[in-house]
N, C-alpha and C positions, 0 to 999 in steps of 0.2 A: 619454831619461829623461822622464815624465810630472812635471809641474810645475805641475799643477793640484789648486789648495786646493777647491774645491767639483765637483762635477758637475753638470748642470745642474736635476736633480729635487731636487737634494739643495739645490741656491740657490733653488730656486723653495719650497720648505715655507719656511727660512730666512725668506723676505722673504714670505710668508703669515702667519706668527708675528706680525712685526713691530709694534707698541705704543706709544703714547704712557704714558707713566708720570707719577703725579706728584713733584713735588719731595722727597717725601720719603722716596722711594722709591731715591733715584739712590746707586747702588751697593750695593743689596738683590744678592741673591741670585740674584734673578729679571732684575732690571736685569741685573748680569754677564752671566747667560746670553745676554742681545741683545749685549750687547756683544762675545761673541764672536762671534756670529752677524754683526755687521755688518762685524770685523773680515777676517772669511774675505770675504765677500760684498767690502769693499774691493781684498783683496789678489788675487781672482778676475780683477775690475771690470780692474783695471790691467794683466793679464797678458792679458786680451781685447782691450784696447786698444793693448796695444805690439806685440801680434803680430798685430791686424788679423785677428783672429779674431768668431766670431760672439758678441756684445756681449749675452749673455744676462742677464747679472746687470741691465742695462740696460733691458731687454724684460721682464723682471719686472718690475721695478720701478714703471715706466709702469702697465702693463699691469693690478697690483693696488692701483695708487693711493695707491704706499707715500711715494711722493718730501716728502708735508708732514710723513708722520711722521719721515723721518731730518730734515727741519730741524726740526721743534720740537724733537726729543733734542739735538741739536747747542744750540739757545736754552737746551733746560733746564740743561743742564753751564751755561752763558755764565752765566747768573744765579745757579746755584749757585755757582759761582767767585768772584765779586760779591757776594753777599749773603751766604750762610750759611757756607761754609769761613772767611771772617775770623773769624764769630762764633767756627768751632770751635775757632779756634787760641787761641782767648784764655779756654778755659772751662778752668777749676782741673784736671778729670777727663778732659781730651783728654789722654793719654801715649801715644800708640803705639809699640808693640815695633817693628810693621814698617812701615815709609812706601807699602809695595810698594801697598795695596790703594787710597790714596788716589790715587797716581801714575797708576794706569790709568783712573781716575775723570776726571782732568785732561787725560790723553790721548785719551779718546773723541772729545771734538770737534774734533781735529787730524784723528781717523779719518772722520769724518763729512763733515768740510769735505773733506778728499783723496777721497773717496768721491762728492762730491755733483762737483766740478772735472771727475770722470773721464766722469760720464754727464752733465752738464750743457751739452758739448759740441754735442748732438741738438736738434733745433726740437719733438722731439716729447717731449722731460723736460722744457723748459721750458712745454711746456702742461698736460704733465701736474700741473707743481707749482703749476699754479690760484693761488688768493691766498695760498697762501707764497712766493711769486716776491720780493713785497714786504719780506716779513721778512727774506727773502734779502739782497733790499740793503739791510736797515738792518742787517743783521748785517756783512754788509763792509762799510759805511761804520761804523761804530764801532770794528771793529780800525783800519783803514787812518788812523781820524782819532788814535786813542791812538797806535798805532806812531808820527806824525807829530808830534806833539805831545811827546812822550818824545825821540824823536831831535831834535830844536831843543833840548829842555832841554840832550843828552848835548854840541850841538856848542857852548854857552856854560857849562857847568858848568867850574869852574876846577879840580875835584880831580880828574878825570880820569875817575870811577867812572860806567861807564856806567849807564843809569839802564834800556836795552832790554834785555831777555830773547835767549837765543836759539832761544827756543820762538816769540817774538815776530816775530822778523824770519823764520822758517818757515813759521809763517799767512800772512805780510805776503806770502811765493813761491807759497802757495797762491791765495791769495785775489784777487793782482795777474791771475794766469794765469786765476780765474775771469771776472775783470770781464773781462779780453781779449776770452775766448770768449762770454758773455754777452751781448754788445751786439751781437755778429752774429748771435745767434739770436735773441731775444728782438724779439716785433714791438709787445707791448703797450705801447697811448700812456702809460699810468697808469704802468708801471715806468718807462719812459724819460723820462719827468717827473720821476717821485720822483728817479732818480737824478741828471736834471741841474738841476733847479730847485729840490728838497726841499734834496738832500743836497750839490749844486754839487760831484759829483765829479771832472771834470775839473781844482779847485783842489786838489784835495786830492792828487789824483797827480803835480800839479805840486811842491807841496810834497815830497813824498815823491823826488824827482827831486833838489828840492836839496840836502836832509838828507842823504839817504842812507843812511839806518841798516845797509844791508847790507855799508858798507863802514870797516873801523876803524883807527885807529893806535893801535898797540901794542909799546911795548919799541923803538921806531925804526923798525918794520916795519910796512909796509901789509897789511890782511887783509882778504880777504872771502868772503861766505857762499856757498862753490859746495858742490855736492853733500849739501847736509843739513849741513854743518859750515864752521866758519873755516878758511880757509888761507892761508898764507902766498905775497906776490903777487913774483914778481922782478922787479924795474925793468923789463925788457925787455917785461913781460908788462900794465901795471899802465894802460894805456891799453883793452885787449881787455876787452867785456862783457860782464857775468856772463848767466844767466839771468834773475836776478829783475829785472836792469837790463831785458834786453830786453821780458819779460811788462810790466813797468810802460810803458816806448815804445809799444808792442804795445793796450795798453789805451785808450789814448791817442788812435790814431794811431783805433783804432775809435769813440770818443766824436766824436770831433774832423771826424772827415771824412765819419760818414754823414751825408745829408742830411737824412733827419728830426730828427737829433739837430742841424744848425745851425737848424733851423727853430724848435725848441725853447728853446735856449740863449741865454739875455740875456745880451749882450757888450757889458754896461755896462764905466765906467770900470778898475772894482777887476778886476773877471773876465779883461776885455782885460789889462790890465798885468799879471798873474798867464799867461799865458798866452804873453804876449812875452818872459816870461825866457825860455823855451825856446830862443828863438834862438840863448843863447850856448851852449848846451849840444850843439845841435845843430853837432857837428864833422863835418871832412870825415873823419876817422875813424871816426867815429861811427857815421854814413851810410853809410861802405865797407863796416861790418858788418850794420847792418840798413839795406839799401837805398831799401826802400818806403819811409820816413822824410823820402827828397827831398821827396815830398807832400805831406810836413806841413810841411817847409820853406818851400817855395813858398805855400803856405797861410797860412804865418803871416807872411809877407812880404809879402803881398796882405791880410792884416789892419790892420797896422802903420798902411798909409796909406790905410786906410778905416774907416768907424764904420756895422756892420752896424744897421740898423735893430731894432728890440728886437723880441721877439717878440710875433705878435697877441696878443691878450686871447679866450681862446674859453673859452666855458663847459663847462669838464670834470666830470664825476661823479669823483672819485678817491675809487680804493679805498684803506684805513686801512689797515696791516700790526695781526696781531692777535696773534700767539702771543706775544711778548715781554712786551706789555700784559696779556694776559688772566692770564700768569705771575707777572706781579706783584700783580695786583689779588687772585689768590685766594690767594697766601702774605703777603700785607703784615701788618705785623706778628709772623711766625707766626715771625721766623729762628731765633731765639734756641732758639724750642720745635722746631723742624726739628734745630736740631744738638748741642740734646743727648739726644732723639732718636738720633741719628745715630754717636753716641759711645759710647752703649749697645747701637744693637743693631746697626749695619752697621761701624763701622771699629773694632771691636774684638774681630776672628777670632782664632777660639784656632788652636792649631800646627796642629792636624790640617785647619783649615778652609783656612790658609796651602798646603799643602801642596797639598788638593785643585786651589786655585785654580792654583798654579803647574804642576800637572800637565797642567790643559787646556790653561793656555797654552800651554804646549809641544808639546802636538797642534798647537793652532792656526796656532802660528809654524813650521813648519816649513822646517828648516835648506836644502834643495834649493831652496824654491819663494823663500825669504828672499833667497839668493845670485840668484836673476834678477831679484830687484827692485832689488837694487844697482845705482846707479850708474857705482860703477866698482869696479876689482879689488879682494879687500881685501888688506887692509895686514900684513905681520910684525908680533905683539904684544909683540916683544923691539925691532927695530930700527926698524919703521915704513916697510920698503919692499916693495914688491909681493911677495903670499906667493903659492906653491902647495900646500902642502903642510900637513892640519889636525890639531888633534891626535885620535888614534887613540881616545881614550879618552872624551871629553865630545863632538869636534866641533865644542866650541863656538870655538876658539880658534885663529887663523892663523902659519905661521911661514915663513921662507924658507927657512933652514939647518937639520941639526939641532942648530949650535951655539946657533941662536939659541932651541930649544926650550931647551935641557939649561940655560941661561941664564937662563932665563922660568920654569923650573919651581916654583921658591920661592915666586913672587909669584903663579902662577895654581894649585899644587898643592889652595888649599880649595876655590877654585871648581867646579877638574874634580873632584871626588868628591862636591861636591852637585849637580851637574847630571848626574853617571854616575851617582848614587841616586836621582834623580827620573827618571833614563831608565830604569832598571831595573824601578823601580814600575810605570809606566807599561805596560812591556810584561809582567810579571806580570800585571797584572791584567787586559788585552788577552787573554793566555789563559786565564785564568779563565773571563773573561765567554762567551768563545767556544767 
């Protein structure tokens, strides 16, 4: 079965297209269309990379110098989200029928940042992304310090209500696995400054280590974020580390023990003692699971009872990160006129514009190549245990038994008849055009 979303002439136009846009622009029409384009070119990126295939979407990218424009789009959503959607939800004439158009707007830079994790991996993306490298880490060092800051509020707030997202602590899986990979490829002095002396991210992952926002108490049950979702931990199991656990170790264990990065790092009083909590974290279970970890043990045991000398004083040229800055400097003041704007003539598609839009998506997402990016099996949508078996009609929806269909059919009966008329459109007009 062929499980590939793009081909490789077909990702290489894709990522030639490719655009910086401006603010007020972001979920035009014309914006969408990248945004599928990036979304194919993502879900490509990933299915090269797990099967260790030739990493074309990759070699494009490089190759036509696109890698600063996926992070300014990724920054420009970041400050749209920030600045101008507060405006729009507070303006008298924001009512929208459908949420759907906004939601994909807010989802782009989850796709972006999962897109940029996948090919960031290379020595030769990170060169290719010249002085966006920089914007890069100030874009994860702003998630990772709010994620951080929000989970400290969540673990002294006395009503219980968590204060994280869990689109939040999702970035937080992304973003941890990018710095991992990041610090081993990246050679330039200027970023690995910014990171350890601008942005002092080894404290920050420390923090994030004690918080733990990925893991929660709920209803008497411990839960946490594996696979894209909350799940329920059982006693026996509730010591074993998750992933996001190990990418944050992982990232850590990368700052921490390259050597240009101790040469770097002032391991003044605050830095040191932020640093030495780790010890009690580090269990011998811990360890059992991620091994290399003894290194950082040993490491921080030979910290404990010494006081590294600070780092020289050398005269650095450091480069500025620019796209966040220069985003702000040419919409300041402008929010207000951006989203209503924005209310008039991008989130308020009439039906047939709806329609359009959910019709590409449905090329784009396709149900074969969707099922190899799962993580794991999916689930009965009457019972909730491993299905085989989908329904006949829409596709869209998993069951074990067919009791458990004939059971589900009340509650999934609207769904599958607007998703079997939006697949019927779809292929009508496939032969039309053809």
């Amino acid at each position: 079965m062929d499980t590939s979303v793009v081909v490789p002439v077909e990702a290489e136009g894709f990522i030639q297209s490719l655009e910086t846009f401006p603010l007020k622009e972001v979920g035009s029409a014309r914006w969408f269309r990248q945004h599928e384009y990036i979304e194919k070119l993502n879900m490509q990126a990933i299915l090269n990379a797990s099967a260790m295939h030739d990493e074309f979407v990759k070699e494009f990218l490089v190759s036509y110098g696109k890698i600063p424009v996926l992070v300014h789009e990724m920054i420009l959503v970041e400050v749209w989200k920030h600045k101008v959607f507060p405006v729009l939800c507070q303006l008298q004439d924001f009512n929208p029928k459908n949420t759907f158009h906004l939601y994909m707007v807010i989802h782009h830079e989850a796709t972006i940042i999962n897109l940029l994790e996948t090919i960031m991996f290379h020595k030769d993306s990170c060169e290719a992304a010249d002085d966006s490298v920089l914007d890069l880490v100030d874009y994860c060092h702003r998630k990772l310090t709010l994620l951080a800051s929000k989970a400290t509020h969540d673990q002294h707030n006395p009503t219980g209500k968590a204060v994280v997202s869990t689109i939040e602590v999702r970035e937080c899986e992304i973003i941890a696995a990018f710095v991992g990979a990041f610090v081993q490829t990246v050679a330039d002095i200027s970023v690995i400054s910014r990171m350890l002396c601008t942005h002092n991210m080894p404290c920050v992952l420390v923090q994030l280590i004690d918080c733990c926002p990925w893991s929660r108490f709920r209803e008497g049950e411990i839960e946490k974020y594996i696979n894209s979702r909350w799940q329920k931990i059982p006693v026996e199991d509730r010591l074993k580390i998750t992933k996001l656990d190990g990418q944050v170790w992982i990232s850590l264990f990368n700052l921490l023990l390259r050597q240009d990065c101790q040469r770097k790092y002032d391991f003044n009083n605050f830095n040191k003692n932020q640093l030495l909590k780790l010890r009690g974290f580090l269990t011998e279970v811990l360890i059992d699971q991620l091994p290399n970890l003894v290194e950082l043990q040993r490491y921080l045991a030979h910290l404990a009872v010494t006081d590294p000398a600070p780092p020289k004083k050398e005269l650095i040229l450091e480069q500025v990160p620019e796209i966040w800055n220069h985003i702000l400097r040419e919409n300041s003041g402008k929010w207000k006129a951006i989203a209503k704007y924005q209310v008039k003539e991008t989130f308020n598609p009439s039906e047939s514009d709806l329609k359009l839009q959910a019709q590409r998506l449905a090329q784009t997402y396709n149900l074969d190549v969707m099922e190899s990016l799962l993580p794991e099996k999916p689930k009965c949508g009457s019972c909730g245990k491993e299905a085989a078996k989908r329904c006949s009609r829409c596709q869209g929806e998993w069951y074990c038994h067919r009791e458990c269909q004939v059971k589900h059919w009340p509650k999934h009966k609207k769904a599958c008849q607007l998703i079997t008329e939006a697949t019927e459109k779809i292929q009508r007009d496939l032969q039309v055009n053809s």
